[in-house]
C-alpha positions in Angstrom: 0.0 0.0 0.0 1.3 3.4 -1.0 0.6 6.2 1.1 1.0 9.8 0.0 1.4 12.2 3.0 1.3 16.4 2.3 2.8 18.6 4.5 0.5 21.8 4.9 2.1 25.0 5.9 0.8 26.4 8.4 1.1 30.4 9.1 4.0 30.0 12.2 6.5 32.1 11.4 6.7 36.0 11.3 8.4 37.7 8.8 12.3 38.8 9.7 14.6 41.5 8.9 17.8 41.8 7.6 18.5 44.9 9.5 16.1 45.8 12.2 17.7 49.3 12.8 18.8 51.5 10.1 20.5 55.0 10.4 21.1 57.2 7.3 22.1 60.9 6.7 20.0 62.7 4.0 21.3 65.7 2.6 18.7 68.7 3.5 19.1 69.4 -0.7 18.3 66.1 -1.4 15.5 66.2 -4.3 12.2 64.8 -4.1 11.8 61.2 -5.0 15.3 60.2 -4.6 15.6 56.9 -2.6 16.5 57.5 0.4 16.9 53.6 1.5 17.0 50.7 -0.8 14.7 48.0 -1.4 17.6 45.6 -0.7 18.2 46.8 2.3 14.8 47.3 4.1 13.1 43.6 2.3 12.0 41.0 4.9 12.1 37.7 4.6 9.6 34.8 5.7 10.2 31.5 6.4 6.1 30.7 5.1 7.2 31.6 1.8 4.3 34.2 2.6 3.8 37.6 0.4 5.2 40.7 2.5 3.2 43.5 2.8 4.7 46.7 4.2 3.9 49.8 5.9 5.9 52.4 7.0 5.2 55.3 9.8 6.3 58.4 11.2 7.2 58.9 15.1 8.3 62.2 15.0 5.2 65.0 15.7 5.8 67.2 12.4 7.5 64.6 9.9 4.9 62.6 8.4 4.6 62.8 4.9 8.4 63.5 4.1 9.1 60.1 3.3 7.1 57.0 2.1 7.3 53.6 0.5 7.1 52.9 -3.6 4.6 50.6 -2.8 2.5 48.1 -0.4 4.7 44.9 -1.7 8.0 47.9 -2.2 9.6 48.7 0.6 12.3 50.9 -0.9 12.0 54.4 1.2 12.1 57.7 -1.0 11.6 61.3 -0.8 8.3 62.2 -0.7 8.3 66.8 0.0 11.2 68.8 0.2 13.3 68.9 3.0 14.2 72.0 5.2 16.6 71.7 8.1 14.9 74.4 10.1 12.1 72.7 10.4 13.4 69.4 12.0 17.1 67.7 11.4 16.0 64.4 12.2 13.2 62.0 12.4 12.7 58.0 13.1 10.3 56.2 11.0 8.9 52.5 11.7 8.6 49.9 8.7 6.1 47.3 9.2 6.1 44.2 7.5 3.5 41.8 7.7 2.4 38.1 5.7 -1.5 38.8 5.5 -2.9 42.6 4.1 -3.8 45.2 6.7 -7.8 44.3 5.7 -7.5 40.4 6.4 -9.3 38.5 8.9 -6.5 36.2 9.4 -3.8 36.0 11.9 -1.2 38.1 11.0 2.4 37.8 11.8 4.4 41.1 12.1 7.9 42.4 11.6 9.2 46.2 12.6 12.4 47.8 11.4 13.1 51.0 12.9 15.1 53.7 10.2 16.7 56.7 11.7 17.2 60.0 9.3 19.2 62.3 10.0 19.1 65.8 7.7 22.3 67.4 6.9 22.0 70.8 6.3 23.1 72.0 2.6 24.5 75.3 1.4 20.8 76.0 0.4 20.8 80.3 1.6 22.7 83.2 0.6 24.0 85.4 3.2 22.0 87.4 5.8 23.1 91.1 6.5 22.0 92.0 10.1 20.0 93.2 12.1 17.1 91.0 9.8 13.6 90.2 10.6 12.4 86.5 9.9 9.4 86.4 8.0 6.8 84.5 9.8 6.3 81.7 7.1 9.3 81.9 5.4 12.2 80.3 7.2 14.7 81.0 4.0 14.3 84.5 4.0 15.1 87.3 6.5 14.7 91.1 5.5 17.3 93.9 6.9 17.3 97.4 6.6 19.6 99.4 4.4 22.5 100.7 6.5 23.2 104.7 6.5 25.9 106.8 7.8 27.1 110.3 7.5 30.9 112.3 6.7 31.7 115.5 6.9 32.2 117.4 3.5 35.8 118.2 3.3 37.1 116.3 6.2 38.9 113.1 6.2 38.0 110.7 8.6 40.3 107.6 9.4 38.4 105.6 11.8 35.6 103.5 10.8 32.6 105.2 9.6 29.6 104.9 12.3 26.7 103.5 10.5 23.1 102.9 11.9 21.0 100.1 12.6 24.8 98.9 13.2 27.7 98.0 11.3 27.7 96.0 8.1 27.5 92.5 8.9 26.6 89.2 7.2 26.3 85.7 8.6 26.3 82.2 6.4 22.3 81.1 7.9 23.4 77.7 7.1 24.6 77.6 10.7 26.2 74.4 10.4 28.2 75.1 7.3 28.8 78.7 8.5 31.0 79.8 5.6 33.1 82.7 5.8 32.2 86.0 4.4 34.2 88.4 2.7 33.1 92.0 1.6 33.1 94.1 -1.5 31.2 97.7 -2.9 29.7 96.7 -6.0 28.5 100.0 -6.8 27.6 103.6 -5.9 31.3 104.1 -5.2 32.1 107.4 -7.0 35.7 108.7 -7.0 36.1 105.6 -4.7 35.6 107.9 -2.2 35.1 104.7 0.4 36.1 101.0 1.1 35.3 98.1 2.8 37.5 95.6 5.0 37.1 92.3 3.5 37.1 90.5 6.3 35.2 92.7 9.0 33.0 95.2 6.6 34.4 98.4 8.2 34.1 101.2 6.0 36.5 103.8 5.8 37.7 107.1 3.5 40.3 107.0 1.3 39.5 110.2 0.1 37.7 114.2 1.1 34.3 114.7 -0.2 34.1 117.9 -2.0 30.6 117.5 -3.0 27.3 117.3 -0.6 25.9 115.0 -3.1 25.3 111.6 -0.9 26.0 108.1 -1.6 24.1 105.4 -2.1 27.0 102.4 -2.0 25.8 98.4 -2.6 28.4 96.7 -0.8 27.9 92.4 -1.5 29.1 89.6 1.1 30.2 86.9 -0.5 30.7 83.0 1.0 34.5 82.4 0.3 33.6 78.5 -0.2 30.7 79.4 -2.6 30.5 82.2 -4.8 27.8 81.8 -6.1 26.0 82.1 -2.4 26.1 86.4 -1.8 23.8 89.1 -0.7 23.9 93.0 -1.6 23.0 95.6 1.0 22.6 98.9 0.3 25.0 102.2 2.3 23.6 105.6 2.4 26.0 108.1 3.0 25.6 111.6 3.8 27.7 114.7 3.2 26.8 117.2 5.7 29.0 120.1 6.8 30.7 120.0 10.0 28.6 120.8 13.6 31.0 123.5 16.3 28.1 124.6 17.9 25.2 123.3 19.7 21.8 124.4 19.4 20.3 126.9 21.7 16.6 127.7 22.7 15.6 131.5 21.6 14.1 131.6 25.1 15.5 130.1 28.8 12.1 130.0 30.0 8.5 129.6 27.5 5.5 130.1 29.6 2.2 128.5 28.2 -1.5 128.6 29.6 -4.2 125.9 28.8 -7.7 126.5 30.3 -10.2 123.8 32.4 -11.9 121.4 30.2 -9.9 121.6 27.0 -10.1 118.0 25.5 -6.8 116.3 24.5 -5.1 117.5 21.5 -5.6 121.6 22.7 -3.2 123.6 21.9 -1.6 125.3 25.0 -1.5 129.0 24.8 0.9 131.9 25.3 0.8 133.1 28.5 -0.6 136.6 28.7 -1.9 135.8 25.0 -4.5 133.6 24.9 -4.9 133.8 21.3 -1.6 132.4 20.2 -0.1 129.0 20.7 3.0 129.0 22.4 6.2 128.0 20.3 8.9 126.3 21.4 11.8 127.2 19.2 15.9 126.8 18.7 18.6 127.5 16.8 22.2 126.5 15.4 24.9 128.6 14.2 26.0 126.0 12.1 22.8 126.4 10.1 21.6 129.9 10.6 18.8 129.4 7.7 17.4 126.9 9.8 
């Protein structure tokens, strides 16, 4: 008598990984649906012979929807939005891998990988003059105010020239990278009346002004690593003629009267002349038409 036994598989074993933990470094340029971790690498094996089906989730509050798999049977991990490195530099996603699909009423067996990504910040910004103000949904961009400053006509000044909201300054913002920044005026420059330390962005004369024409000076900071990466500001410089003399009040005592009752805004009246506002005024020697 022959007897022909079959073996049925039964569903016993769960599906196993290669590499359980994974930790890769993603450039913060990186460009959107690159793959970010091979199929190779992240395909689990089961000992059932069973079809894998994957899933893959996001742990970090903030990061979902960066990444994603090609596909329910892929597990190959690509790039799903653009990256920025202000926004997080890292995040740990969880791949799933199970025998049966999500929606069956069968026993499932399970596998979890856990991938690390780290972002790497890229040379993504041109330089920031400061003081700058972030915009409030724009993390790439920060405006600054021009920088202005004042000489004296005919007078040659050898120290630094004092410029307001500060001096000229620019910073790489790809903090990490932090690429040095040299300076140079681009522009505006007539006569070459002024320049710019390229290392520190002093400005200074190398020449009198004659004129009271002002300048308007675009002075560029430039990454030294990558030129292509610069920013222009612009430099308003006055020519004013030189202050000896303070200003004085006509008077060393104004008195003013304001009656009961006047609502806010009244104009306060001379005293002894209730018909004409009282004027507080001064004058300069140094400009006598003013």
């Amino acid at each position: 008598l022959e007897i022909l036994v079959t073996i049925l598989n039964e569903n016993d074993n769960n599906p196993m990984f290669a590499q359980p933990s994974i930790t890769t470094d993603v450039p913060e340029d990186t460009k959107v649906d690159t793959a970010i971790v091979a199929r190779e690498e992240l395909s689990a094996s089961d000992a059932d012979l069973d079809t894998i089906y994957y899933e893959l989730t996001a742990t970090v509050q903030d990061t979902d929807g960066y990444f994603a798999i090609r596909g329910v049977n892929n597990p190959e991990i690509y790039l799903q939005k653009a990256l920025d490195y202000d926004k997080f530099n890292s995040t740990t996603l969880l791949l799933y891998a199970r025998d049966r699909p999500v929606t069956s009423p069968d026993p499932t067996n399970t596998a979890t990988a856990t991938i690390t990504i780290n972002i790497m910040q890229s040379d993504t910004r041109a330089p920031w003059f400061l003081p700058c103000t972030k915009l409030h949904d724009e993390s790439n961009v920060c405006i600054s105010s021009p920088y202005s400053g004042r000489v004296n006509i005919s007078e040659m000044s050898t120290d630094p020239l004092l410029l307001e909201p500060g001096p000229i300054y620019a910073v790489d913002p790809d903090y990490t990278i932090n690429d040095r920044i040299v300076y140079s005026i681009v522009g505006g420059n007539t006569d070459d009346v002024f320049s710019v330390d390229a290392d520190t962005g002093n400005l200074t004369m190398n020449k009198i002004v004659t004129s009271p024409d002002s300048f308007l000076l675009q002075v560029m900071a430039t990454q030294v690593n990558n030129i292509r990466k610069y920013s222009v500001a612009t430099v308003e410089i006055k020519v004013i003629n030189k202050s000896n003399h303070p200003p004085y009040f006509e008077k060393g005592v104004y008195n003013g009267t304001v009656f009961v009752g006047l609502p806010q805004g009244s104009f306060v009246y001379q005293a002894g002349d209730p018909s004409s506002p009282l004027v507080i005024t001064a004058r300069d020697k140094d400009f006598p038409d003013v």
